[in-house]
MDAnalysis code that builds the backbone (N, CA, C; Angstrom):
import MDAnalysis as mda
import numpy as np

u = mda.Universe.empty(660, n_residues=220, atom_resindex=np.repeat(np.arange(220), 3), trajectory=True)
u.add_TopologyAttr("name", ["N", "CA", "C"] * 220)
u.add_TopologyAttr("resid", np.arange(1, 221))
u.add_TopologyAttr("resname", ["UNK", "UNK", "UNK", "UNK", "UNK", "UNK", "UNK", "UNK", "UNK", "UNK", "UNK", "UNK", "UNK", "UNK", "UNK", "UNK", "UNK", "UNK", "UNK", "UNK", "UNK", "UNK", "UNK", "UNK", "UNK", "UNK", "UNK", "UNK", "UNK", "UNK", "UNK", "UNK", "UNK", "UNK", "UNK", "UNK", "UNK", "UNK", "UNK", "UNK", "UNK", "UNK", "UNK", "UNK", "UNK", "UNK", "UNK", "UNK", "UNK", "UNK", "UNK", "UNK", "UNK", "UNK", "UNK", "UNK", "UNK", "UNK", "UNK", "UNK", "UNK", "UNK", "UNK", "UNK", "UNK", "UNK", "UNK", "UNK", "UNK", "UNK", "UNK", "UNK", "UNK", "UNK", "UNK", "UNK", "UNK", "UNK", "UNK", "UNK", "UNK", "UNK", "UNK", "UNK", "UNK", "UNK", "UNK", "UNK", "UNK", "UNK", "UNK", "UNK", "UNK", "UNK", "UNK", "UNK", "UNK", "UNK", "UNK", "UNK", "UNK", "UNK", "UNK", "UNK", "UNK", "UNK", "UNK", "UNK", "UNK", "UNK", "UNK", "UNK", "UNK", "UNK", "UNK", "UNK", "UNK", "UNK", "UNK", "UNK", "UNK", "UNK", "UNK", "UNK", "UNK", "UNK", "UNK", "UNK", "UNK", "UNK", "UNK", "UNK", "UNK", "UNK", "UNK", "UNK", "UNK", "UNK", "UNK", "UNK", "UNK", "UNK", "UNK", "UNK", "UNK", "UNK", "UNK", "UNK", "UNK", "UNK", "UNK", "UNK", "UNK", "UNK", "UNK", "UNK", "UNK", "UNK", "UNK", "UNK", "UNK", "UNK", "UNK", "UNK", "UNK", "UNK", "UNK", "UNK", "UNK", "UNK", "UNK", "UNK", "UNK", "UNK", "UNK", "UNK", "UNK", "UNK", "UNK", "UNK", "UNK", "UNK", "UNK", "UNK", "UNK", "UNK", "UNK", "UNK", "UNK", "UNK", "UNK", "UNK", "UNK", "UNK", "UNK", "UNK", "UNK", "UNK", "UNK", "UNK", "UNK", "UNK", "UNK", "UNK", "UNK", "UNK", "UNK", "UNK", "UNK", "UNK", "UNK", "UNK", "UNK", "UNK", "UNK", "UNK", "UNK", "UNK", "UNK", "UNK"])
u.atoms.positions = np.array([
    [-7.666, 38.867, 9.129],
    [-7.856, 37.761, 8.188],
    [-7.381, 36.463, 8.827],
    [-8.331, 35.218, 8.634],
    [-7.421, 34.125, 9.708],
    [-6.370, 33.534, 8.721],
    [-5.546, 33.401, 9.465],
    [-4.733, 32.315, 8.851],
    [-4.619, 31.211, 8.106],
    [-4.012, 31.085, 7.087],
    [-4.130, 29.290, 6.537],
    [-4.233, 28.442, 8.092],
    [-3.217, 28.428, 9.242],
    [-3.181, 27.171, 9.875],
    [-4.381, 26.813, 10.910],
    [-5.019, 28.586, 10.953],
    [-6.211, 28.515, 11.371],
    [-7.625, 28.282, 11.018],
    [-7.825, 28.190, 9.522],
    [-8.689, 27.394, 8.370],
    [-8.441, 25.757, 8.918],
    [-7.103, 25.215, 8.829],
    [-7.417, 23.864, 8.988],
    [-7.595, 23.422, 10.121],
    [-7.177, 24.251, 11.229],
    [-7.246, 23.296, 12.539],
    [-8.942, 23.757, 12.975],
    [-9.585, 25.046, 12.727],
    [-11.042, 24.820, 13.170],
    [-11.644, 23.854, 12.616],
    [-12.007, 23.207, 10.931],
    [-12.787, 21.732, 10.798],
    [-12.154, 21.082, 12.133],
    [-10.940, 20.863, 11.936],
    [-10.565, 19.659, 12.898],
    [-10.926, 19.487, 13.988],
    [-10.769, 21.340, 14.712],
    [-11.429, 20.896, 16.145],
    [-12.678, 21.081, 16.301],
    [-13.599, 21.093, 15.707],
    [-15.014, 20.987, 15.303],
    [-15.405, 19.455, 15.093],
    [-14.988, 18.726, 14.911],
    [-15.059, 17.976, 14.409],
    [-14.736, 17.068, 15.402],
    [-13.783, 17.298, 16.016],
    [-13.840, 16.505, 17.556],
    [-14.139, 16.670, 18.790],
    [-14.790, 17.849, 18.589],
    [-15.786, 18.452, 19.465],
    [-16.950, 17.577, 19.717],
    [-17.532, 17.298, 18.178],
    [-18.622, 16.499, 17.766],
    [-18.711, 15.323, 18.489],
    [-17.576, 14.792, 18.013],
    [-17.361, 12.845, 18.204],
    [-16.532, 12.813, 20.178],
    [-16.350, 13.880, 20.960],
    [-16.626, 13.415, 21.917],
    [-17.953, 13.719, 22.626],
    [-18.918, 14.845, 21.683],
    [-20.001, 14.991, 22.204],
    [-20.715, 13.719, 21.804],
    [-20.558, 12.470, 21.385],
    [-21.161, 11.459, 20.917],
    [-21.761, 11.760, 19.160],
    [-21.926, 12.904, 19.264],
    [-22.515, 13.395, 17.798],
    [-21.868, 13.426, 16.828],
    [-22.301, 12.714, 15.876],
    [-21.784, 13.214, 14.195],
    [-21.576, 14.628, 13.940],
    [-20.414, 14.870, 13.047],
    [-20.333, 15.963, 12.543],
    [-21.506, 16.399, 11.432],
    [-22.045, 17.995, 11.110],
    [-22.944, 17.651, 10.384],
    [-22.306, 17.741, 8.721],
    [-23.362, 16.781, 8.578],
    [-23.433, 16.405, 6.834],
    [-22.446, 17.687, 6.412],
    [-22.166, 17.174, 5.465],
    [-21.643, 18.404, 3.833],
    [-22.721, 19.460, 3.457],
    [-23.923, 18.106, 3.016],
    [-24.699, 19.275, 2.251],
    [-24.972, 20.107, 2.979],
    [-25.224, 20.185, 4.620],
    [-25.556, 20.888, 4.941],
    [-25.171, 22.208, 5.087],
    [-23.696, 22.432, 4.672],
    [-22.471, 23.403, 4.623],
    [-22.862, 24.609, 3.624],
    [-23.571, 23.913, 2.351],
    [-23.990, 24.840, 0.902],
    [-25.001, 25.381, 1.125],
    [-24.830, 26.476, -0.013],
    [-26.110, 27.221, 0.164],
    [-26.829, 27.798, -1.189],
    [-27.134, 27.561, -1.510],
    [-27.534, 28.698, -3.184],
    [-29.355, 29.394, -3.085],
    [-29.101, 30.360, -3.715],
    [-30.759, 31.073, -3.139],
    [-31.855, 30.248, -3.955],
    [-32.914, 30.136, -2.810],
    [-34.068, 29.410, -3.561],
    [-33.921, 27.494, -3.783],
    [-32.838, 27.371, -3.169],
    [-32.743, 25.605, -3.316],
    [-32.758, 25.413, -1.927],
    [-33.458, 23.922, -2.330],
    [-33.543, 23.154, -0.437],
    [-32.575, 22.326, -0.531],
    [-33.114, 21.858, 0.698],
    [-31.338, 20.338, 1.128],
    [-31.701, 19.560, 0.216],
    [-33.156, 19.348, -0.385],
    [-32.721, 18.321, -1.158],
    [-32.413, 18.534, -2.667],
    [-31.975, 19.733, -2.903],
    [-31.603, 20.314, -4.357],
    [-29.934, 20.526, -3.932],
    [-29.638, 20.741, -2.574],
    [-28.544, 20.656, -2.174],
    [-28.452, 19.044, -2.609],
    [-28.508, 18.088, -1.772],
    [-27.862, 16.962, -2.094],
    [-28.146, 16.268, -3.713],
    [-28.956, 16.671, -4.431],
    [-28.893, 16.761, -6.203],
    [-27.946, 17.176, -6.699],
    [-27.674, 17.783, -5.989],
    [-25.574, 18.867, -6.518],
    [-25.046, 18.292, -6.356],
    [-25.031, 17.694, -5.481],
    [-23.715, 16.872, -4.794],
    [-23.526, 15.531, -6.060],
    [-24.593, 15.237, -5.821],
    [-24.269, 13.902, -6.644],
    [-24.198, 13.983, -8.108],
    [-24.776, 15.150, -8.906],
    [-24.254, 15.470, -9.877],
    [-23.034, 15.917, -10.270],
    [-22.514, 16.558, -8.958],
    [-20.808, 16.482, -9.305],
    [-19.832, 15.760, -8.065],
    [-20.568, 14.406, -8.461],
    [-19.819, 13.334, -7.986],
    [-19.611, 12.515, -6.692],
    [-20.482, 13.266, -5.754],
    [-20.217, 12.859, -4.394],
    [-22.117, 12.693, -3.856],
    [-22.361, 11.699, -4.336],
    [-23.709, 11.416, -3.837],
    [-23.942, 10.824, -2.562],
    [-22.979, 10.392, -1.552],
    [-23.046, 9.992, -0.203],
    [-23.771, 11.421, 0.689],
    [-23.136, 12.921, 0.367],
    [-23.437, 14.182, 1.271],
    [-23.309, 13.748, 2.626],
    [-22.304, 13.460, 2.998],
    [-21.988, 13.140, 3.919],
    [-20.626, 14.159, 4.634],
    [-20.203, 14.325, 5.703],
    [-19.272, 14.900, 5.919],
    [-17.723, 14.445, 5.988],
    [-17.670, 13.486, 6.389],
    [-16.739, 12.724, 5.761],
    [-16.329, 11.543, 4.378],
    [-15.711, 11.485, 3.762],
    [-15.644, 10.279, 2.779],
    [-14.491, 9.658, 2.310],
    [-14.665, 8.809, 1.559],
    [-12.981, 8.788, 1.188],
    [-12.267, 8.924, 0.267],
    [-12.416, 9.932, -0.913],
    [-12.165, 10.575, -1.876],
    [-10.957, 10.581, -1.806],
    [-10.253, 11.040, -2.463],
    [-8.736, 11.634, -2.635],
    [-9.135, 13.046, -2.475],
    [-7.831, 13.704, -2.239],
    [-8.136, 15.300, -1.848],
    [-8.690, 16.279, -3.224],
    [-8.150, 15.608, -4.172],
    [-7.971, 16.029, -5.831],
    [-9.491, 16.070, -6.331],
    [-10.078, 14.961, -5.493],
    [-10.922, 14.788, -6.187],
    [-12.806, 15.380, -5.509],
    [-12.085, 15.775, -4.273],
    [-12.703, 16.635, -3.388],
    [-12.693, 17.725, -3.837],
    [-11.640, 18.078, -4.211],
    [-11.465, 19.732, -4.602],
    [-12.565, 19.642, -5.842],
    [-11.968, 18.925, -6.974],
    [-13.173, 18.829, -8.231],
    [-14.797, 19.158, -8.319],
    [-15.060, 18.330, -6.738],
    [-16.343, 18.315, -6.474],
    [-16.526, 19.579, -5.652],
    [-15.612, 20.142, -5.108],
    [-16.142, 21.615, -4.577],
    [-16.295, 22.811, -4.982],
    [-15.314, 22.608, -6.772],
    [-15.525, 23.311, -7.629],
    [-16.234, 23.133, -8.660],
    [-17.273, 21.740, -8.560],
    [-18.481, 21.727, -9.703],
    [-19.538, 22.542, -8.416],
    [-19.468, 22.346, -7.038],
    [-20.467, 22.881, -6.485],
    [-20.655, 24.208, -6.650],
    [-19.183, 25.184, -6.696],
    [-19.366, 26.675, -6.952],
    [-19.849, 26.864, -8.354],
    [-19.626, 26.118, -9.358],
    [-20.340, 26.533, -10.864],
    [-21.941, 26.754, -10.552],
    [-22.101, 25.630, -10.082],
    [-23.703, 25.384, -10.350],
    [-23.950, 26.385, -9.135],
    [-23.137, 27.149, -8.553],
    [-23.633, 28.836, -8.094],
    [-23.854, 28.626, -6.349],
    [-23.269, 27.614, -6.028],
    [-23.574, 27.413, -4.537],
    [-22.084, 27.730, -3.995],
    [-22.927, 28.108, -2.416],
    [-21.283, 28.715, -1.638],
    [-21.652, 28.987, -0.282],
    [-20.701, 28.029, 0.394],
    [-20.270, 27.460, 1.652],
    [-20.846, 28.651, 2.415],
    [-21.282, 28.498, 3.391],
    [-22.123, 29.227, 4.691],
    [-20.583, 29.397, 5.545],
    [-19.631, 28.829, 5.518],
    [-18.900, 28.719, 6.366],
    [-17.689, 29.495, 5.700],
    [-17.363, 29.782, 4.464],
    [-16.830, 30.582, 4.051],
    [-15.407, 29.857, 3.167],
    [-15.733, 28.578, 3.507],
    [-14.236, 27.550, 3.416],
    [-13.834, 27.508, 1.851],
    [-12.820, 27.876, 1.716],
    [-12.064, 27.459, 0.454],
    [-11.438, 26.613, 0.341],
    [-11.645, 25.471, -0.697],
    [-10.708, 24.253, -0.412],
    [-9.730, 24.439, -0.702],
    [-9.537, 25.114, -2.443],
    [-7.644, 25.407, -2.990],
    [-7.114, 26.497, -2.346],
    [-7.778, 27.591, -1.022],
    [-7.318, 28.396, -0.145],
    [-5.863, 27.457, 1.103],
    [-6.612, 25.893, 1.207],
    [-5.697, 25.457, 2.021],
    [-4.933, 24.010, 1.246],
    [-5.491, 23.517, 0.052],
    [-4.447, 22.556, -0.892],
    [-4.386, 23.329, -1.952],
    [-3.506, 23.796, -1.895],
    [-2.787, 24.796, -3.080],
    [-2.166, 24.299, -4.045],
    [-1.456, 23.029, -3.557],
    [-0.582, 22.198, -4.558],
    [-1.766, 21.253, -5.198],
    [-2.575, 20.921, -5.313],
    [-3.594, 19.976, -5.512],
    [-3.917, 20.199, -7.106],
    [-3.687, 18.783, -8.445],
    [-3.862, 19.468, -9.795],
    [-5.045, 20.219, -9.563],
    [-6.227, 19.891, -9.363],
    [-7.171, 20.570, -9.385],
    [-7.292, 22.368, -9.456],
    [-6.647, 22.848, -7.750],
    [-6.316, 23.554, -7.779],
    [-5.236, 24.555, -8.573],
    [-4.067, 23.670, -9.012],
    [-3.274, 24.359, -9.456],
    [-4.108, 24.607, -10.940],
    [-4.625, 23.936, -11.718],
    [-5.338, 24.132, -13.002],
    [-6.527, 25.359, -12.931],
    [-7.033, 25.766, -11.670],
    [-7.845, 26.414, -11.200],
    [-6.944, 27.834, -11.249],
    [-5.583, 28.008, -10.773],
    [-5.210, 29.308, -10.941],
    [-4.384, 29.547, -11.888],
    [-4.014, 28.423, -12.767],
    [-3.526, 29.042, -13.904],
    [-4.153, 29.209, -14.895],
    [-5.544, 28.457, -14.856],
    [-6.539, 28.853, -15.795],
    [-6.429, 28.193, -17.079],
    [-5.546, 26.943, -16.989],
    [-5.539, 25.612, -18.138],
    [-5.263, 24.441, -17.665],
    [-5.290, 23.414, -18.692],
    [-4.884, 22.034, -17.972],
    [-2.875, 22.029, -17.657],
    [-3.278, 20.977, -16.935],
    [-1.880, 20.738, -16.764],
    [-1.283, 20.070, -17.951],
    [0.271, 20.358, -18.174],
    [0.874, 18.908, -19.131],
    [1.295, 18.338, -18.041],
    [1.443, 16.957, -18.869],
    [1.778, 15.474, -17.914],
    [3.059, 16.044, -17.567],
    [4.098, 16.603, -17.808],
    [5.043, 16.567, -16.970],
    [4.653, 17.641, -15.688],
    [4.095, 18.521, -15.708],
    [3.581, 19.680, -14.876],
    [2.857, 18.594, -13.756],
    [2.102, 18.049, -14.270],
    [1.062, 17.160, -13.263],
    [1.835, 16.151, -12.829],
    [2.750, 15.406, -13.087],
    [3.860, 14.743, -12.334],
    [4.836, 15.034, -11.305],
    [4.706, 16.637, -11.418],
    [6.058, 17.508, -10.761],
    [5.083, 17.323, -9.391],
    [3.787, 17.724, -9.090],
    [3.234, 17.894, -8.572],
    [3.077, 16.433, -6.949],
    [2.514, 17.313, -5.603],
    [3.224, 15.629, -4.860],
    [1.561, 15.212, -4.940],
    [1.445, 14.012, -4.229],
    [0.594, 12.623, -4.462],
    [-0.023, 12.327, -2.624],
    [-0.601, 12.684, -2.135],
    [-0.921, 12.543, -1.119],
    [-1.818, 11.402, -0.557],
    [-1.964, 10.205, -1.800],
    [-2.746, 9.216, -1.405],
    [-2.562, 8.093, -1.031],
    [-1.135, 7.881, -0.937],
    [-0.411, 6.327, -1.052],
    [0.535, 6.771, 0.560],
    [-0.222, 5.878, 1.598],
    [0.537, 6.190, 2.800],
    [1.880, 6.084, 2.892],
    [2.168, 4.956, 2.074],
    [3.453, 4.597, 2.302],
    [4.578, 6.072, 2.057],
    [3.873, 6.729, 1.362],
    [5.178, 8.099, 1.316],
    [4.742, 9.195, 2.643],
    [3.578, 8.773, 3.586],
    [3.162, 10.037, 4.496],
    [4.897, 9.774, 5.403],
    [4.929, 11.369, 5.353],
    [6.034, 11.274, 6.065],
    [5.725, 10.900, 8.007],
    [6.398, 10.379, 8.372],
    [5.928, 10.330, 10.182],
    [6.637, 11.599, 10.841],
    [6.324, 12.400, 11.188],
    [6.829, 13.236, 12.189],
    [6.935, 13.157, 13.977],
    [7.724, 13.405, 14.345],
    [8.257, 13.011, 15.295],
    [7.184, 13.136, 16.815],
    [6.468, 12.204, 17.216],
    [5.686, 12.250, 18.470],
    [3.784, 12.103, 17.905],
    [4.129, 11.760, 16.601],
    [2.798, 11.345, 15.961],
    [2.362, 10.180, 16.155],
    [2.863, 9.090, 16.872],
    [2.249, 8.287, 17.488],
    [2.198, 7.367, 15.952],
    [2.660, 7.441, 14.859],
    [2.619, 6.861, 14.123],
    [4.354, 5.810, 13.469],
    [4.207, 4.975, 13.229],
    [5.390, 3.801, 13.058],
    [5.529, 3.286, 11.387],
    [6.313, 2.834, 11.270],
    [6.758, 2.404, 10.119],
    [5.544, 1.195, 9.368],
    [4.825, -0.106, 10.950],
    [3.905, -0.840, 10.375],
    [2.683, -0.545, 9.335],
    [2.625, 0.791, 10.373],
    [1.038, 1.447, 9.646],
    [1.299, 2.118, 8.526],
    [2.012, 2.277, 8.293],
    [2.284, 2.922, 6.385],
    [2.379, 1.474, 5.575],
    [2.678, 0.359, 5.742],
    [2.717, -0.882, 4.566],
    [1.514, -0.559, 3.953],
    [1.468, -0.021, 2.539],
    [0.014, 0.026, 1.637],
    [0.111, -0.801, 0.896],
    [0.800, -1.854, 0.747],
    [0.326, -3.023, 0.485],
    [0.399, -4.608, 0.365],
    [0.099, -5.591, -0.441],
    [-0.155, -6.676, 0.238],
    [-0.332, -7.881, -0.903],
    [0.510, -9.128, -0.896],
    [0.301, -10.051, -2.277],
    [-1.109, -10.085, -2.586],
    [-0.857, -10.338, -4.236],
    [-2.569, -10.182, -4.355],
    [-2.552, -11.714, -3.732],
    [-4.058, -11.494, -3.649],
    [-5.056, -12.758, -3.140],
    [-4.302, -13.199, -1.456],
    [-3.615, -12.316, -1.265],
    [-3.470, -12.488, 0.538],
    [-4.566, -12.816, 1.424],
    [-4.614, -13.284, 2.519],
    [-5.712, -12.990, 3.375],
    [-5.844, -12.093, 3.970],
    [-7.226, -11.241, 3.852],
    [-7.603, -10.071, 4.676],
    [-7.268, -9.732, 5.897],
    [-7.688, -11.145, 6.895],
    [-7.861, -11.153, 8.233],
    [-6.882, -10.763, 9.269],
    [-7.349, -10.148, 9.948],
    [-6.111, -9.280, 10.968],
    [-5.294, -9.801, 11.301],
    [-5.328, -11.234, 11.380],
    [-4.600, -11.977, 12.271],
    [-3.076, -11.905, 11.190],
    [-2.818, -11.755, 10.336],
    [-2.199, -12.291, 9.236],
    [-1.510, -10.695, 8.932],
    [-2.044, -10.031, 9.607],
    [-1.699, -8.074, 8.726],
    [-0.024, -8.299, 8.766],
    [0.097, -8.185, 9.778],
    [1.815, -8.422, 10.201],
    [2.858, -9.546, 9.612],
    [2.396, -10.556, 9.273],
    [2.993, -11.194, 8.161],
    [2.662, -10.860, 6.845],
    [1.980, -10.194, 6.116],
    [1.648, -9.514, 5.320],
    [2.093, -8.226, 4.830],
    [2.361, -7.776, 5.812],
    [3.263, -6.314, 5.642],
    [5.368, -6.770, 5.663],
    [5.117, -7.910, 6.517],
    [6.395, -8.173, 6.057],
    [6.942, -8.817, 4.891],
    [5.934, -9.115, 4.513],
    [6.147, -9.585, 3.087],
    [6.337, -8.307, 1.634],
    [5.556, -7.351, 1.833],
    [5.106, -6.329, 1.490],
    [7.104, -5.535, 1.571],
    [7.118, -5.287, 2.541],
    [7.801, -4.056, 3.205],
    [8.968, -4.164, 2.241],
    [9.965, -5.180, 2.029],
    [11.021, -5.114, 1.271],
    [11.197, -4.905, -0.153],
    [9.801, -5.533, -1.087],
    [9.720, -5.300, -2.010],
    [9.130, -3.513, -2.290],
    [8.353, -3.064, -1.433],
    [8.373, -1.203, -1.262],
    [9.619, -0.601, -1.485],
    [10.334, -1.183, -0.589],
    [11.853, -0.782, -0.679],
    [12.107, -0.416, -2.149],
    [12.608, -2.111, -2.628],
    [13.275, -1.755, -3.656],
    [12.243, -1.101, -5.040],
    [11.081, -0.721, -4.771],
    [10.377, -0.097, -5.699],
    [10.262, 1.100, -5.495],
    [11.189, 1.858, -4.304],
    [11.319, 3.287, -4.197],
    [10.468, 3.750, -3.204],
    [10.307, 3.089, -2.395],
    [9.498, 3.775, -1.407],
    [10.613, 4.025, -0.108],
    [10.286, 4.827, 0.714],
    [11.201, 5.430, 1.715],
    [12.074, 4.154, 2.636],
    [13.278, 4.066, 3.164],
    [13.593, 3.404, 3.485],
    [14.245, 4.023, 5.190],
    [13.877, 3.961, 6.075],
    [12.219, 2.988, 6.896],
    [11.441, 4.057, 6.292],
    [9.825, 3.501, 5.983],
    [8.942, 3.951, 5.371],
    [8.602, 5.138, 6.542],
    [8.817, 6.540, 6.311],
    [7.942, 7.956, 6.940],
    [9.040, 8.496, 6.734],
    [10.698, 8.183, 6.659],
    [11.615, 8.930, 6.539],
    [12.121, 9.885, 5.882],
    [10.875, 9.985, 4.645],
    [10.852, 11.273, 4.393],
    [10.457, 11.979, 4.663],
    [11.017, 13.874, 4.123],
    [10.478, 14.871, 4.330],
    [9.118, 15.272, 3.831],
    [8.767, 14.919, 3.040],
    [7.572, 14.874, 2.063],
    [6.888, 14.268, 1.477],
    [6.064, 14.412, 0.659],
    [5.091, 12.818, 0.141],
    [6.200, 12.971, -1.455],
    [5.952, 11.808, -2.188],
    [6.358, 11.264, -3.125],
    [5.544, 12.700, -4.285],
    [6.097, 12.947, -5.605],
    [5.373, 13.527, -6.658],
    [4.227, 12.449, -7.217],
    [3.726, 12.584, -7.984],
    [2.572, 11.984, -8.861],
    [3.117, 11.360, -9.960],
    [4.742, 11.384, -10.588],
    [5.489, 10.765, -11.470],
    [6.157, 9.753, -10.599],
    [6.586, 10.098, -9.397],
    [7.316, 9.162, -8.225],
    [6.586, 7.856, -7.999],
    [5.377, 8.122, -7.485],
    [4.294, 7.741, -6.922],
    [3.658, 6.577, -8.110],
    [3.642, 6.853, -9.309],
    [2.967, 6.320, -10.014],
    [3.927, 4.937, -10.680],
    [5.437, 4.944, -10.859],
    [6.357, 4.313, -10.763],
    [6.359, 3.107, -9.797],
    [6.493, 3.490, -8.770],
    [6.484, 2.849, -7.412],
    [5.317, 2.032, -7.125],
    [4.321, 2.649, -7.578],
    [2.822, 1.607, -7.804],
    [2.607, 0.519, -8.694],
    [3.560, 1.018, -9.906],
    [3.862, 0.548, -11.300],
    [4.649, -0.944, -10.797],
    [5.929, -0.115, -10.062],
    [6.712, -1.610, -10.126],
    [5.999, -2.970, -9.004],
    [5.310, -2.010, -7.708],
    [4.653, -3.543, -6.824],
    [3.799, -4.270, -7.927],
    [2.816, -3.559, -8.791],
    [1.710, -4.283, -8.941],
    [2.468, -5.413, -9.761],
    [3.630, -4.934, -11.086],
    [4.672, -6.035, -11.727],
    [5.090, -7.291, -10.750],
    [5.800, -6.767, -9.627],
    [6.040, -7.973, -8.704],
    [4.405, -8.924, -7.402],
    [3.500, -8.277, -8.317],
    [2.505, -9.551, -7.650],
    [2.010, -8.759, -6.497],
    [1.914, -7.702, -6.458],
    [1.632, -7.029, -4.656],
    [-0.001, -6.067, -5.661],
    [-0.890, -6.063, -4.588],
    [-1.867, -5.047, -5.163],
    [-2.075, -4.065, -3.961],
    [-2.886, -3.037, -4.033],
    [-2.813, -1.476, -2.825],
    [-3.872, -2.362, -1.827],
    [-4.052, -1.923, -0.689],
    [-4.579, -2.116, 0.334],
    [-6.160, -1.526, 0.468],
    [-5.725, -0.214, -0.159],
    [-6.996, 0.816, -0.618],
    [-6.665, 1.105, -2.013],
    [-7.605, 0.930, -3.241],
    [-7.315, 1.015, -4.484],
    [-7.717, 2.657, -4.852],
    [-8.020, 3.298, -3.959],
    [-8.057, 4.227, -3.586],
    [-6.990, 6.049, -3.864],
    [-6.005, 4.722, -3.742],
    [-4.731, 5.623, -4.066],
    [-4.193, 5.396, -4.668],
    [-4.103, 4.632, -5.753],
    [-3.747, 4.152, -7.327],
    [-3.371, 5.576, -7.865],
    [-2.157, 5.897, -8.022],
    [-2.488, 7.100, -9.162],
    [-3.045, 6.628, -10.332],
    [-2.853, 5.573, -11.098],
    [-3.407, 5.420, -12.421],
    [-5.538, 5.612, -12.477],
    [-5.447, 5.695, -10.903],
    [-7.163, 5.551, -11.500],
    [-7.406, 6.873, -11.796],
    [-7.285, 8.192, -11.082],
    [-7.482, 9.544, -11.489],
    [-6.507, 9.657, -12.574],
    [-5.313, 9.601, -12.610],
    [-4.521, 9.928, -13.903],
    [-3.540, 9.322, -14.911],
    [-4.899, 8.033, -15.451],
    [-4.158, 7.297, -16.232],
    [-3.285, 7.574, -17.497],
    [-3.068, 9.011, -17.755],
    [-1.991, 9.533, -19.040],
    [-0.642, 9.785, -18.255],
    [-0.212, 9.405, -16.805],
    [0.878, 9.817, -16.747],
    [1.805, 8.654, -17.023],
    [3.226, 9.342, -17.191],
    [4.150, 7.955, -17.374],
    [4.430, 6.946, -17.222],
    [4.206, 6.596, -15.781],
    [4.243, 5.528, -14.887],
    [2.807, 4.524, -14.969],
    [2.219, 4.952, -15.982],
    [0.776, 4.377, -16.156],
    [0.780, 3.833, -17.203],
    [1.291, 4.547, -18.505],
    [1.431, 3.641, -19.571],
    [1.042, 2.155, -19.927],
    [0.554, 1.541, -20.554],
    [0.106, 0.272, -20.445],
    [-0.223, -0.329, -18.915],
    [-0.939, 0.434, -18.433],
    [-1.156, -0.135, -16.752],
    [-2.336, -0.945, -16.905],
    [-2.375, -1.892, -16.541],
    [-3.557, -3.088, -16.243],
    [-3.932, -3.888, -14.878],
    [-3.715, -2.723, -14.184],
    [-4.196, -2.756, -12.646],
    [-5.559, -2.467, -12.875],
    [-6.325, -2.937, -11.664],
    [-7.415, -2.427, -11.234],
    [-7.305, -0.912, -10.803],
    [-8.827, -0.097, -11.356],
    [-8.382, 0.768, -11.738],
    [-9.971, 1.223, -10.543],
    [-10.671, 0.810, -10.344],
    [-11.769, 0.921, -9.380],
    [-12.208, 0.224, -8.071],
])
């Protein structure tokens, strides 16, 4: 039986197999299968449960990947490749609602960690990754332009701080929960800062949790 660590590292090295062969990885849809449908009843699935790009990469949240890989198994389709998504995000609500076989309560779904807001990715040691590249975010109405990122993140960085984000940002062991996470989003957007990628808002997937309460962020 392979391994969980061997499920995730074949996409990966498949995948960069591809992109130094110059080639794209192939599509998603092309991954499904259900008897008697073509690719293009394949990519009709897709976008009926939510992901109409069919593309192989995107930029979903993981949560919300999983969702869409479990409207694809309803409607009776199943991976050529054998891949289970809640086989390797186990902690994911999706998943976890998937094996207990109800919804979550908001405190259950809070306990749970948040994998979308860089600023909590932890850095591990020889990852080539630094404290700059986690700032997720930035005064509203800042300027975009590169030239400016670095005064921008320093502007950013202290107020993270005191809104609970890691202090130097990767120094944690783990990502933030989804009650943590949603707090911490809560208090920048109060002090004038908006996300970098709105992307990772907890309030846009789960606007009933605590930290969301009267939230009037952008939510798309």
């Amino acid at each position: 039986m392979r391994r969980k660590s061997q499920v995730i590292a074949f996409p990966a090295l498949l995948a960069s197999f591809f992109l130094l062969a110059g080639c794209p990885p192939p599509a998603d849809f092309t991954k499904w299968e259900r008897t008697s449908t073509t690719l293009d009843g394949v990519r009709s699935a897709m976008a009926a449960c939510g992901n109409p790009v069919g593309g192989s990469l995107n930029r979903f949240p993981s949560n919300e990947r999983a969702l869409q890989f479990q409207c694809m198994q309803r409607l009776g389709f199943t991976r050529k490749d054998g891949f289970e998504f809640c086989d390797v995000m186990q902690n994911l609500p999706a998943c976890v609602e998937q094996k207990i076989g109800h919804p979550l309560s908001v405190s259950q779904l809070e306990a749970l960690p948040f994998e979308g807001d860089e600023g909590f990715y932890p850095i591990k040691p020889d990852s080539g990754r630094y404290e700059n590249m986690q700032v997720s975010w930035r005064k509203v109405g800042a300027s975009l332009h590169f030239s400016v990122q670095i005064a921008n993140n320093q502007e950013a960085l202290p107020v993270m701080y005191a809104c609970g984000y890691p202090k130097p940002l990767g120094s944690n062991l783990a990502v933030a929960s989804i009650g943590r996470t949603a707090k911490a989003q809560r208090c920048m957007i109060d002090h004038g800062f908006e996300p970098k990628d709105k992307m990772m808002l907890v309030c846009r997937p789960y606007p009933h949790v605590t930290g969301c309460k009267h939230n009037d962020s952008p939510a798309t």
